[in-house]
Structures are given as structure tokens and as C-alpha cells.
MARTORMI-898331 format. One record per atom (N, C-alpha, C, O, CB): residue number from 1; atom name; x, y, z. Coordinates in pm, whole numbers. Glycine has a CB too. Layout:
BEGIN
> NUM;CA;X;Y;Z .
...
REM end
This chain:
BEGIN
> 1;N;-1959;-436;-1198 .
> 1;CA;-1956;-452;-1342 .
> 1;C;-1913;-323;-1410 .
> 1;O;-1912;-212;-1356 .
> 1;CB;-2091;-498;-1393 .
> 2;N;-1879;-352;-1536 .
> 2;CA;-1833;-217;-1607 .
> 2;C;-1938;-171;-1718 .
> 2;O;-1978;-220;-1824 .
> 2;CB;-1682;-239;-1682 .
> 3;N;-1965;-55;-1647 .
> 3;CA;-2074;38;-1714 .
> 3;C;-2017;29;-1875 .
> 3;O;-1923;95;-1919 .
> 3;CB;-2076;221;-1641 .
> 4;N;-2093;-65;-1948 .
> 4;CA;-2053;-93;-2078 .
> 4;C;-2081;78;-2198 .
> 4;O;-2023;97;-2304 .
> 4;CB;-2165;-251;-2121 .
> 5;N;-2164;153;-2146 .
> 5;CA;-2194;232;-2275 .
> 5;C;-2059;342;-2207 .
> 5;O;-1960;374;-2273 .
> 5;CB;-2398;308;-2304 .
> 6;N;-2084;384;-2072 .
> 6;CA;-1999;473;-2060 .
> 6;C;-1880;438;-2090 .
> 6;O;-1807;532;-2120 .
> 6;CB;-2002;519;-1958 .
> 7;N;-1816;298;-2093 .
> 7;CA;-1686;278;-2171 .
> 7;C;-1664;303;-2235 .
> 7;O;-1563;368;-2265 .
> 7;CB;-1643;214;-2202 .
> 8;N;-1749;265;-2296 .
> 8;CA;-1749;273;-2505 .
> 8;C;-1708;402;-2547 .
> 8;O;-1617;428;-2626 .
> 8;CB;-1927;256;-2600 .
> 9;N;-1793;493;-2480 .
> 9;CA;-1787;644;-2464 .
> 9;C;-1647;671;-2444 .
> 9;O;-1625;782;-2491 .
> 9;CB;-1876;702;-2344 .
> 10;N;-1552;626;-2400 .
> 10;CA;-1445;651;-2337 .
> 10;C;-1379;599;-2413 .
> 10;O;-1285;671;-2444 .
> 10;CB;-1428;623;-2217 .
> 11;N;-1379;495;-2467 .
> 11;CA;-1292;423;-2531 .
> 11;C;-1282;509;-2716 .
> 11;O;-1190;511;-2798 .
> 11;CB;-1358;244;-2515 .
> 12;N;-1383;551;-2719 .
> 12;CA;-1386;650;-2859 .
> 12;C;-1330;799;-2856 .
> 12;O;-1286;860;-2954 .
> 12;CB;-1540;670;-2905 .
> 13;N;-1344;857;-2693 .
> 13;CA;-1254;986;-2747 .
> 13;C;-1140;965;-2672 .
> 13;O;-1057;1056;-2675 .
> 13;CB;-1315;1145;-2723 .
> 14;N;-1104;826;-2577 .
> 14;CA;-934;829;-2575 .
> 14;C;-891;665;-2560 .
> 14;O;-873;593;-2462 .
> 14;CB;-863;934;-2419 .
> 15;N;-885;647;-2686 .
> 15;CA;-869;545;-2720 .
> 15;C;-739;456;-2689 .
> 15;O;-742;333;-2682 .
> 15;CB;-894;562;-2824 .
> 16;N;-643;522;-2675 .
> 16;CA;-470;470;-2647 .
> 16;C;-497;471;-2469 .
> 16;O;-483;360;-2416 .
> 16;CB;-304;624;-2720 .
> 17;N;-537;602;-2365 .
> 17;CA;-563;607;-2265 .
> 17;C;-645;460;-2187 .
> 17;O;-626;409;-2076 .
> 17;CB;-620;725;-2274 .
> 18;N;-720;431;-2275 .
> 18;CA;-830;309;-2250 .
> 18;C;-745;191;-2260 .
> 18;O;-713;123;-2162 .
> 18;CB;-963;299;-2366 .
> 19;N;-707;167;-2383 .
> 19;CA;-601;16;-2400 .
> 19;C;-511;5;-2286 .
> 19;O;-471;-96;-2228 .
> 19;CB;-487;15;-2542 .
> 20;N;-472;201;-2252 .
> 20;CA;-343;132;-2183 .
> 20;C;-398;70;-2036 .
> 20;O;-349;-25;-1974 .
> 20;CB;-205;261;-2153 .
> 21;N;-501;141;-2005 .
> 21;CA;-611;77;-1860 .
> 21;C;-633;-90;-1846 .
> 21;O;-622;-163;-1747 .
> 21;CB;-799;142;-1884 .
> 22;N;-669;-120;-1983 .
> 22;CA;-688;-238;-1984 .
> 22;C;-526;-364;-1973 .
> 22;O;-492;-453;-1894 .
> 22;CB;-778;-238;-2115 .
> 23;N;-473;-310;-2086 .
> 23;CA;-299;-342;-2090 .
> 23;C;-272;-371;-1916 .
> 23;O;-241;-480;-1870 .
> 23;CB;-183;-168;-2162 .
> 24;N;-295;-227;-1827 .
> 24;CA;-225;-247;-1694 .
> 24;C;-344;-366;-1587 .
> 24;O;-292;-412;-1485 .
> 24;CB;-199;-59;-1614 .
> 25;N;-470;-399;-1612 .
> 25;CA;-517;-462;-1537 .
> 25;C;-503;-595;-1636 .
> 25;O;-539;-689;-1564 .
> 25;CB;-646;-404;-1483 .
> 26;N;-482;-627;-1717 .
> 26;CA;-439;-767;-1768 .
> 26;C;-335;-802;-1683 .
> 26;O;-332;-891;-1597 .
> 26;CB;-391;-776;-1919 .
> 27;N;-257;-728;-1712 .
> 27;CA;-133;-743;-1657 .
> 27;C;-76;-738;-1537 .
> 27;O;30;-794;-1510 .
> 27;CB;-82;-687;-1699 .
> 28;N;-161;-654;-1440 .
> 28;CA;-93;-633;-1302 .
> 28;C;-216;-731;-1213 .
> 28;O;-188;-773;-1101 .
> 28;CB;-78;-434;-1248 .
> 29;N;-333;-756;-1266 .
> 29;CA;-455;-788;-1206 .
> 29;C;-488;-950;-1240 .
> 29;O;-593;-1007;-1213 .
> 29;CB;-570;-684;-1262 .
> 30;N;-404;-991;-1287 .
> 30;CA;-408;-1107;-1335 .
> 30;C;-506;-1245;-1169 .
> 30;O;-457;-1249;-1056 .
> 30;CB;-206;-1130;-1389 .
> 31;N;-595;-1306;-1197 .
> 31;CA;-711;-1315;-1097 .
> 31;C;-649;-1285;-982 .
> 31;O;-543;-1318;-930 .
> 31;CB;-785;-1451;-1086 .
> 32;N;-766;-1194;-945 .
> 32;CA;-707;-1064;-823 .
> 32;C;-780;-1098;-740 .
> 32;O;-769;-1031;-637 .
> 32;CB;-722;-891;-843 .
> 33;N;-884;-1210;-735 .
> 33;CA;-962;-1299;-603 .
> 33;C;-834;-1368;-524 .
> 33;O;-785;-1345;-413 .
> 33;CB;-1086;-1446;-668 .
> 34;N;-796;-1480;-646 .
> 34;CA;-697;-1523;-527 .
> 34;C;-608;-1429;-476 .
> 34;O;-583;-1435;-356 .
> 34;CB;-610;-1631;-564 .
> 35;N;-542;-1322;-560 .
> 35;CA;-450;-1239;-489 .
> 35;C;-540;-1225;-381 .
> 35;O;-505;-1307;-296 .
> 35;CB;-394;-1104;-558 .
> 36;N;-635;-1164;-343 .
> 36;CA;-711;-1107;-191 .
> 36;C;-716;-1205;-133 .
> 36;O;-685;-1192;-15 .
> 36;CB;-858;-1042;-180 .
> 37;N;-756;-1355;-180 .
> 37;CA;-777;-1480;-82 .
> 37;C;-696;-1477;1 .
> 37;O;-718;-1458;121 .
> 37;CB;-770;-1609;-130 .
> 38;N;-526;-1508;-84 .
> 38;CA;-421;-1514;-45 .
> 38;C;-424;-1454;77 .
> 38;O;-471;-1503;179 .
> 38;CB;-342;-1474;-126 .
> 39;N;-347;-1289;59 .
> 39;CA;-325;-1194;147 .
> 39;C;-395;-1188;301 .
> 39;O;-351;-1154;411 .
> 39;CB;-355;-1088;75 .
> 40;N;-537;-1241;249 .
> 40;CA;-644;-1281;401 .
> 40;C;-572;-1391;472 .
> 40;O;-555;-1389;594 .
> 40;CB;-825;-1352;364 .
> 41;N;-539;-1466;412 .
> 41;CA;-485;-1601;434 .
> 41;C;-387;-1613;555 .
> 41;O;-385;-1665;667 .
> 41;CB;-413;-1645;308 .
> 42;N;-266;-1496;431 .
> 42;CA;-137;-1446;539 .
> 42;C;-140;-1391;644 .
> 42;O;-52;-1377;729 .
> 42;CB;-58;-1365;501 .
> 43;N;-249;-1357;643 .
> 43;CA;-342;-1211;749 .
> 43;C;-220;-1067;713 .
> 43;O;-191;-982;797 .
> 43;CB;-342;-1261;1010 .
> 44;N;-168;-1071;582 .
> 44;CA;-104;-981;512 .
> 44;C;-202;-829;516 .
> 44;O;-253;-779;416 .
> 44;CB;-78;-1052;362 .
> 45;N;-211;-782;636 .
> 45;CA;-277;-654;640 .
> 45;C;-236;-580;502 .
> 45;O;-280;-604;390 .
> 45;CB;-233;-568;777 .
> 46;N;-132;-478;545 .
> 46;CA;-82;-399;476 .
> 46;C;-71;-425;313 .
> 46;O;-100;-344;225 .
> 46;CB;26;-384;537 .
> 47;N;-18;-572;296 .
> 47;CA;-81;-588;166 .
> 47;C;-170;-594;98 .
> 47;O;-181;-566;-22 .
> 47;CB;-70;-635;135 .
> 48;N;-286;-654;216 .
> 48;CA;-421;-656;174 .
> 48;C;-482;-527;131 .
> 48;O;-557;-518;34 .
> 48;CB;-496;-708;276 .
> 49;N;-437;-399;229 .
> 49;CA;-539;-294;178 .
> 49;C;-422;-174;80 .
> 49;O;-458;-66;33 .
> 49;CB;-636;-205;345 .
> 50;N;-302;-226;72 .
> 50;CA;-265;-187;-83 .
> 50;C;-288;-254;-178 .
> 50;O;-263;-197;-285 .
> 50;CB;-150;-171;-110 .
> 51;N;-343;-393;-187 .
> 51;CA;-355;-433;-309 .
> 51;C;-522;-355;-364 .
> 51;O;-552;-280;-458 .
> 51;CB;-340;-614;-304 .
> 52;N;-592;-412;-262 .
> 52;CA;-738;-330;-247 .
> 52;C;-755;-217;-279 .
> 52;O;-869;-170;-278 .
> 52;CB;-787;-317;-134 .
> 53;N;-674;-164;-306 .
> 53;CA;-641;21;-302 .
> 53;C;-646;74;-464 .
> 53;O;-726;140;-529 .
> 53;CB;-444;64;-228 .
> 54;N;-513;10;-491 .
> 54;CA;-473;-36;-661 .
> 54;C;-563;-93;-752 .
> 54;O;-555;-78;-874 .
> 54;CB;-369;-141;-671 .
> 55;N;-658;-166;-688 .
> 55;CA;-755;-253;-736 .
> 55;C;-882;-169;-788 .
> 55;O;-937;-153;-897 .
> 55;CB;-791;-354;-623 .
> 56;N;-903;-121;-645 .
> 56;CA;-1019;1;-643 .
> 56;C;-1011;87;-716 .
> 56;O;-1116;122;-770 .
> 56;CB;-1034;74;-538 .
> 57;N;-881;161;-752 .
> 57;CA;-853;244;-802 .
> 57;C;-899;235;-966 .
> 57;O;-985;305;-1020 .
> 57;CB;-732;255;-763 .
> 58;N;-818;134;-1027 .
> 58;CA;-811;76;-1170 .
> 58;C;-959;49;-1149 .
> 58;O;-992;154;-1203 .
> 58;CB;-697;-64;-1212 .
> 59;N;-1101;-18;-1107 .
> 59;CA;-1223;-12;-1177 .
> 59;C;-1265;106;-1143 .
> 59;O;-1372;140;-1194 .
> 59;CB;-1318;-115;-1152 .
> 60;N;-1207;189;-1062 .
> 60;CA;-1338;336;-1064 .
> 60;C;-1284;369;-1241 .
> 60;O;-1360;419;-1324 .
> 60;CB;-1292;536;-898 .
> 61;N;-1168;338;-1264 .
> 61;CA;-1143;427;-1397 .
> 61;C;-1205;340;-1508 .
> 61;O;-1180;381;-1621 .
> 61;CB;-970;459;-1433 .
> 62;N;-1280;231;-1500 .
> 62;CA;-1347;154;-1587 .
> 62;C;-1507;182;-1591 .
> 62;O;-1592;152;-1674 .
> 62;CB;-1314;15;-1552 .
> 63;N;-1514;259;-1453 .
> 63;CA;-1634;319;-1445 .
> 63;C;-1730;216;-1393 .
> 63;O;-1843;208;-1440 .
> 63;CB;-1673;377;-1575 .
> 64;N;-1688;138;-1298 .
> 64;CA;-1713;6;-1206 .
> 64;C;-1829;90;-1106 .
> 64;O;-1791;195;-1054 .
> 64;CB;-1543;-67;-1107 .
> 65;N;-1935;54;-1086 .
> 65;CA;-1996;104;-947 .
> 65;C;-1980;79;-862 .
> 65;O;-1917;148;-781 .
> 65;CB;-2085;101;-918 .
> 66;N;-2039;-54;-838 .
> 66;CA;-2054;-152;-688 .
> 66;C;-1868;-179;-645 .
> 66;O;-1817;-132;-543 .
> 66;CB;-2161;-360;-735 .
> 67;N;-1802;-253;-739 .
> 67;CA;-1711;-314;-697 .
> 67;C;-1618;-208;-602 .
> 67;O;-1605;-228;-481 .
> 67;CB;-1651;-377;-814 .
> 68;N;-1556;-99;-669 .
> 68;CA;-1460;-54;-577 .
> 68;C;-1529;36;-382 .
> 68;O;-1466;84;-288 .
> 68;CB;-1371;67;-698 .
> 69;N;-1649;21;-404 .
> 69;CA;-1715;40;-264 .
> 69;C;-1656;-92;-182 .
> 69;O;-1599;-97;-73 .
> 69;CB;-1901;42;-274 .
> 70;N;-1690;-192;-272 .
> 70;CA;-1654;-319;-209 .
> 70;C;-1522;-280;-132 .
> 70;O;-1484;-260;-17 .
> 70;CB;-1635;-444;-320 .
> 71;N;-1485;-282;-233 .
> 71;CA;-1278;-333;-200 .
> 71;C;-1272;-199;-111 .
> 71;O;-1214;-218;-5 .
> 71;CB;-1110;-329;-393 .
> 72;N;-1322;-62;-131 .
> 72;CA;-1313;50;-12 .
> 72;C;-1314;-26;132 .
> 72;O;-1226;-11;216 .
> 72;CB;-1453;165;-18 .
> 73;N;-1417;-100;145 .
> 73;CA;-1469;-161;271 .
> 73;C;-1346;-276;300 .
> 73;O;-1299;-276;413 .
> 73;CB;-1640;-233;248 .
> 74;N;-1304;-351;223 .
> 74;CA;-1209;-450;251 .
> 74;C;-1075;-364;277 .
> 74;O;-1002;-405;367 .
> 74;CB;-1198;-559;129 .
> 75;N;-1029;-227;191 .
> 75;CA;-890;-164;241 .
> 75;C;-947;-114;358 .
> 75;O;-858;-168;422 .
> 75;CB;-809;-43;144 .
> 76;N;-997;-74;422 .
> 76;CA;-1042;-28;590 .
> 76;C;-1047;-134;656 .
> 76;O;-980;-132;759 .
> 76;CB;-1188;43;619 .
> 77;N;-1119;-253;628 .
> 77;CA;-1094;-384;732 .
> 77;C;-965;-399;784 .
> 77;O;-929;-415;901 .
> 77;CB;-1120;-521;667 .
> 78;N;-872;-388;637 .
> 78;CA;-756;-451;632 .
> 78;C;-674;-340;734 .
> 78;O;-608;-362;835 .
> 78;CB;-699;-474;468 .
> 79;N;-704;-232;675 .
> 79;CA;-632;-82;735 .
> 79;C;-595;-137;933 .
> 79;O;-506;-100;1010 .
> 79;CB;-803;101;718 .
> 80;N;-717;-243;951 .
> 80;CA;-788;-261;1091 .
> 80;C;-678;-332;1126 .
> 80;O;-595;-276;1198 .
> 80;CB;-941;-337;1110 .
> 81;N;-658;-450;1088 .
> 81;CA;-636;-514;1080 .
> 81;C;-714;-662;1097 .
> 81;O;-675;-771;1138 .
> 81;CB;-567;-472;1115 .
> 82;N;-843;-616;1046 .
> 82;CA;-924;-752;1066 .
> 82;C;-998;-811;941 .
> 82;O;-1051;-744;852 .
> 82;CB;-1036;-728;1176 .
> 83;N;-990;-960;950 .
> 83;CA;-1066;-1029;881 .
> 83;C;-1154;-995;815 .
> 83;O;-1238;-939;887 .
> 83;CB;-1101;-1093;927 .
> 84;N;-1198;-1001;662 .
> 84;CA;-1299;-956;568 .
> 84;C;-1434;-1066;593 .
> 84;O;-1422;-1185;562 .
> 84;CB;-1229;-960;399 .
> 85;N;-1550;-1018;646 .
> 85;CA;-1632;-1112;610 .
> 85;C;-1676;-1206;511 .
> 85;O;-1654;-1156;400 .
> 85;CB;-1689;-1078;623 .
> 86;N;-1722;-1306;504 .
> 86;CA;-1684;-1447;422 .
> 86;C;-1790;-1362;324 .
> 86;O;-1748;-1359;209 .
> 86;CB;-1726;-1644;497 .
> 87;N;-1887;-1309;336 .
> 87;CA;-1981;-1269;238 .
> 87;C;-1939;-1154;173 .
> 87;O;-2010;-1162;72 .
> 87;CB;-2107;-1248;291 .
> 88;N;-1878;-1059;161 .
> 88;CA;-1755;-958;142 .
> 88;C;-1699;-1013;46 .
> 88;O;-1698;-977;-72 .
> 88;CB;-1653;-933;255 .
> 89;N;-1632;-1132;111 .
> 89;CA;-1509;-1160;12 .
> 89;C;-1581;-1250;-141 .
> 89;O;-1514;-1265;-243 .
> 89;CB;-1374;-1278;113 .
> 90;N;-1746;-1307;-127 .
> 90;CA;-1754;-1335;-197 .
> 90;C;-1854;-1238;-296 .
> 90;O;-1904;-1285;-398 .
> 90;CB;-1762;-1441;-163 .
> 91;N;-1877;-1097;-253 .
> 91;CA;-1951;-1051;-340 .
> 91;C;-1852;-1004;-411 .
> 91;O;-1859;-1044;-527 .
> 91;CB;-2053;-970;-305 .
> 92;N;-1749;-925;-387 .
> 92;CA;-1659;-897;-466 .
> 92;C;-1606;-1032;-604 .
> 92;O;-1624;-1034;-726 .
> 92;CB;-1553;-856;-356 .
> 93;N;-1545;-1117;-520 .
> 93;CA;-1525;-1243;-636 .
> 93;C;-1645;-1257;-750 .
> 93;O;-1648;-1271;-872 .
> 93;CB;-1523;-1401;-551 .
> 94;N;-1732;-1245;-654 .
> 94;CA;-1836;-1247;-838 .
> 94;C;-1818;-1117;-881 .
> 94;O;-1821;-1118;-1004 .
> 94;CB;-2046;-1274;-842 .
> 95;N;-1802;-1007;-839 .
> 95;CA;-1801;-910;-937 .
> 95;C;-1685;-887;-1032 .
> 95;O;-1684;-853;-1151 .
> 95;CB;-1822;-803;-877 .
> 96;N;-1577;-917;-936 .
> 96;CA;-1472;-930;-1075 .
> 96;C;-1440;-1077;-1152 .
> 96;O;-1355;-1102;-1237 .
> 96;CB;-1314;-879;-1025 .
> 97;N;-1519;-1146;-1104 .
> 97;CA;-1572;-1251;-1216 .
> 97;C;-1595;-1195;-1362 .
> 97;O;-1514;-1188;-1455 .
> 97;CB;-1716;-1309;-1169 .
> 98;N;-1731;-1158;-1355 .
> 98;CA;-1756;-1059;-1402 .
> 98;C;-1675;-926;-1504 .
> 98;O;-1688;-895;-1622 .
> 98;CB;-1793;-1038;-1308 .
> 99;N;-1613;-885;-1423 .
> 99;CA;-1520;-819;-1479 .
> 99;C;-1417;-868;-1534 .
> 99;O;-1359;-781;-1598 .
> 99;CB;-1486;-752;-1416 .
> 100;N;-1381;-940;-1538 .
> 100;CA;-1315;-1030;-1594 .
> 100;C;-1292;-1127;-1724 .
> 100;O;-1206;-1162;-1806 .
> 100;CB;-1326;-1071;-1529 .
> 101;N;-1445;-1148;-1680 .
> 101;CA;-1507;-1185;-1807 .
> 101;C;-1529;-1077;-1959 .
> 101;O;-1481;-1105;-2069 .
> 101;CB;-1643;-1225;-1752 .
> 102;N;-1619;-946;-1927 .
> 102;CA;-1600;-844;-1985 .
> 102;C;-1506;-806;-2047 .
> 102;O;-1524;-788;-2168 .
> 102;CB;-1617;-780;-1933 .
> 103;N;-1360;-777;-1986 .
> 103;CA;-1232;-730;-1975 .
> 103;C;-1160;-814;-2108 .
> 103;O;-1092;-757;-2193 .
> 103;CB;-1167;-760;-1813 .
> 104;N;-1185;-938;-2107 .
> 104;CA;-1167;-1091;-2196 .
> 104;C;-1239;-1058;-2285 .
> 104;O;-1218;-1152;-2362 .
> 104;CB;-1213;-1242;-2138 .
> 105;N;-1319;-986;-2341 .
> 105;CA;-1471;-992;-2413 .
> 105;C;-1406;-868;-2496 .
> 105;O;-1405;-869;-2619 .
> 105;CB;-1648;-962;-2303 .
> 106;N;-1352;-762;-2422 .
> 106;CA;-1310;-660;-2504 .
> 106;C;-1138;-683;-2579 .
> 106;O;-1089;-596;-2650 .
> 106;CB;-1323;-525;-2402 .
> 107;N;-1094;-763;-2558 .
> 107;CA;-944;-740;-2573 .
> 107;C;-919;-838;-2657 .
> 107;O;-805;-867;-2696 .
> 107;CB;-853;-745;-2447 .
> 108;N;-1019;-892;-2689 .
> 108;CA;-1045;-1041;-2820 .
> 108;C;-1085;-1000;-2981 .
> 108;O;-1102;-1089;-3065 .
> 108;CB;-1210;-1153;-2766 .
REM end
């Protein structure tokens, strides 16, 4: 989830920096479960743990806790080349549920 005060915080002394964060995960992140479903699917290693990567990246800067540990653990599976555990793949999905939801909540 996204640490709502420390956003806020963020979003008041760089305000254009913040939109544009949000701007690029509207836009490039558009539901990023199925993107990962997918990629597992293909057994798309390499895509899997660059998308995971990009992913991770964009909520540490939202100030995400749990989630990008997650997806850390899924770009190393992937790095493996092995299968994400079924419980893995669904704690993440609720968290950027979640985020998602939020993300929708601010841009309204």
C-alpha cells in the first residue's frame, strides 16, 4: 500500500515530480497483475523479472513497503528461471489492487 501521509508530504514540496510518477504508472502500469499473470504464463523469464523490476521500482518511489519486497522476490524467481509461487503471485495482486485503487482515488 501507499504510505498515504508520506505522499502527501511529497506531493506538497514536489508537486509536478509526483503527477509525473503517477502520469507514468497510469500509463505504463495499466493492470500490472495480468501483465505478471501473463509473462508466468509464457514462462517469459526475462520479461518477467524486467517487468518486476520497473514495477518495483515505480512503488518504492510511492513509498510502497510490502509490495516491491514482493516483486524483489518474483524478479529473482524469474532471474531463476522458475515459477512464482501461487501464494506470491496472489499477495502481490491484492496489493496492487490496492494500489490501484488509491492511485484512482488520487487522480479523480
Amino acid at each position: 500500500m501507499i504510505d498515504m501521509e508520506q505522499f502527501s508530504r511529497s506531493m506538497e514540496f514536489n508537486h509536478t515530480g509526483m503527477q509525473l510518477l503517477l502520469t507514468d504508472f497510469i500509463t505504463h502500469y495499466h493492470c500490472p497483475m495480468t501483465r505478471l499473470q501473463s509473462l508466468c504464463e509464457e514462462e517469459d523469464y526475462l520479461g518477467l523479472m524486467t517487468y518486476a523490476s520497473k514495477l518495483k521500482m515505480t512503488l518504492a518511489l510511492f513509498s510502497d513497503q510490502d509490495t516491491p519486497v514482493k516483486l524483489a522476490q518474483l524478479e529473482h524467481l524469474a532471474k531463476h528461471e522458475f515459477n512464482p509461487p501461487e501464494e506470491l503471485m496472489k499477495n502481490i495482486q491484492l496489493d496492487l489492487e490496492v494500489v490501484e485503487q488509491q492511485i484512482k482515488q488520487l487522480t479523480q
